[in-house]
C-alpha positions in Angstrom: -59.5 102.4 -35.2 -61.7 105.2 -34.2 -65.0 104.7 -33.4 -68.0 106.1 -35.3 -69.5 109.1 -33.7 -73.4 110.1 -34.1 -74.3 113.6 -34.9 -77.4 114.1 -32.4 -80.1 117.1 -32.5 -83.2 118.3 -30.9 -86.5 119.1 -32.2 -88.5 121.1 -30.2 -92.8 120.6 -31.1 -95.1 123.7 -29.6 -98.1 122.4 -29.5 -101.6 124.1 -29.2 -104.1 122.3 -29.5 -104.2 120.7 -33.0 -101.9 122.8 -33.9 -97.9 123.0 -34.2 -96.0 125.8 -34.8 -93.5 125.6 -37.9 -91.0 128.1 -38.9 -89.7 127.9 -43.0 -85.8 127.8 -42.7 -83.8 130.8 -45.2 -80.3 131.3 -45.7 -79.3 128.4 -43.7 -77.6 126.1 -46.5 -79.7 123.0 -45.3 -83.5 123.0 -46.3 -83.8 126.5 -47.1 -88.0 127.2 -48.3 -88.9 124.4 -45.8 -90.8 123.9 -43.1 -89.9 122.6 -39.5 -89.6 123.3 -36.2 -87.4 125.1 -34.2 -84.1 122.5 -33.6 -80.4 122.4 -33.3 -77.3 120.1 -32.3 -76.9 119.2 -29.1 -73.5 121.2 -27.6 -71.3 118.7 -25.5 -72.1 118.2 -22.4 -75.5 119.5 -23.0 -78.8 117.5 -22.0 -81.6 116.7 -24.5 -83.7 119.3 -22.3 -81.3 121.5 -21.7 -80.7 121.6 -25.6 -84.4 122.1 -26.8 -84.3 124.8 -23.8 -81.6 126.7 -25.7 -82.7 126.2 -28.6 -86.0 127.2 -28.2 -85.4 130.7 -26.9 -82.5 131.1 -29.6 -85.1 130.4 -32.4 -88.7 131.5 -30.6 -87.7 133.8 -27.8 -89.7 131.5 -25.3 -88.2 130.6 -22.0 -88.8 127.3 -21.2 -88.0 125.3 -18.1 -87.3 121.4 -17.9 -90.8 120.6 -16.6 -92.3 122.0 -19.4 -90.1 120.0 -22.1 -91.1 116.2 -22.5 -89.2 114.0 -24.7 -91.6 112.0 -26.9 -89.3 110.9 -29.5 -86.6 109.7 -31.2 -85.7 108.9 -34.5 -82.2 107.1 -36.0 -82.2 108.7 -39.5 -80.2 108.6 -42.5 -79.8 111.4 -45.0 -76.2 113.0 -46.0 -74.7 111.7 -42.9 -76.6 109.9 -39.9 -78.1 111.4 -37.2 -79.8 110.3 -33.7 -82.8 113.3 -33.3 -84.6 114.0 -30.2 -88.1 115.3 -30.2 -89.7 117.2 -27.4 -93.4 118.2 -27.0 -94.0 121.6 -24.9 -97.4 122.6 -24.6 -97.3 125.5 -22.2 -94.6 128.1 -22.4 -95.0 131.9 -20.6 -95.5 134.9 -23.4 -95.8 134.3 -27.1 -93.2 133.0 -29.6 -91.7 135.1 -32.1 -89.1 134.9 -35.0 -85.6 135.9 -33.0 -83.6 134.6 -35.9 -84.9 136.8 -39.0 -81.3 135.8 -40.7 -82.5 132.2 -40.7 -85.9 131.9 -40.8 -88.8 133.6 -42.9 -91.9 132.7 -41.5 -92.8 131.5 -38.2 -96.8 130.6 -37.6 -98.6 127.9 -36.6 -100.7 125.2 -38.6 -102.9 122.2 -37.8 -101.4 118.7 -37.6 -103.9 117.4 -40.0 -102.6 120.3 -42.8 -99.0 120.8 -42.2 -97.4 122.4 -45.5 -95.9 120.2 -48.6 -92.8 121.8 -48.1 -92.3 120.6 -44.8 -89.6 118.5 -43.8 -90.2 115.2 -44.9 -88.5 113.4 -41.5 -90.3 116.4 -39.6 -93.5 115.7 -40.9 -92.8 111.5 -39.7 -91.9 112.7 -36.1 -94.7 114.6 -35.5 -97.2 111.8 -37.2 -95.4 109.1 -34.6 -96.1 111.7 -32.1 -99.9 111.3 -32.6 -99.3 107.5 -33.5 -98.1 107.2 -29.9 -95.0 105.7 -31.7 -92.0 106.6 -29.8 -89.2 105.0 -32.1 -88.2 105.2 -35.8 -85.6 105.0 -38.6 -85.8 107.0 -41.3 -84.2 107.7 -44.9 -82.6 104.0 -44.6 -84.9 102.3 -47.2 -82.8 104.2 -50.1 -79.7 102.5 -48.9 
């Protein structure tokens, strides 16, 4: 019998301040008009850090390096299949981010924590309020099972 295999991803949280920045997702096929951060799978034989690295300059243009990327969360969540997700918290990064993927995201700003969109993500928004919880564990999307 083959065993079951987690699909894992990385979030990647800029913060400034009170602030996070959020990018609305378009033309992806998952979440499209929502709000999240900049994220992707991890690759195999790729590190969480070295994931939200890549990522991060794929989606933002920033170059980051592994001191300045701190994991501060995970998550075990449930929605059309189950997922392990990462989060990492960045807050200082050289130059300014910017939308580098135009075909996939419409918007790139920043908000404040305490006013994050509707539309945003609703596991997204959960990561980022354990974040300032100091709550470094969760499951999500398992209470509709």
């Amino acid at each position: 019998m083959a065993r079951f295999l987690l699909k894992s991803a990385v979030h990647v949280f800029f913060l400034r301040g009170e602030e996070v920045l959020l990018l609305r997702r378009a033309n992806t096929g998952y979440a499209d008009g929502q709000y999240s951060v900049p994220a992707g799978h991890l690759e195999g034989g790729e590190t969480v850090r070295a994931a939200a690295i890549r990522e991060a300059a794929e989606e933002t243009g920033l170059q980051l390096d592994e001191a300045q990327v701190k994991v501060v969360g995970v998550m075990h969540r449930k929605s059309d299949d189950e997922r392990i997700d990462f989060f990492v918290a960045v807050t200082e990064w050289p130059g300014e981010p910017h939308n580098a993927e135009p075909e996939k995201c419409d918007d790139l700003r920043w908000f404040p924590l305490a006013a994050l969109p509707e539309n945003t993500i609703p596991y997204v928004r959960q990561a980022l309020a354990n974040v300032a919880a100091g709550r470094w564990f969760d499951e999500f999307g398992w209470e509709d099972i």
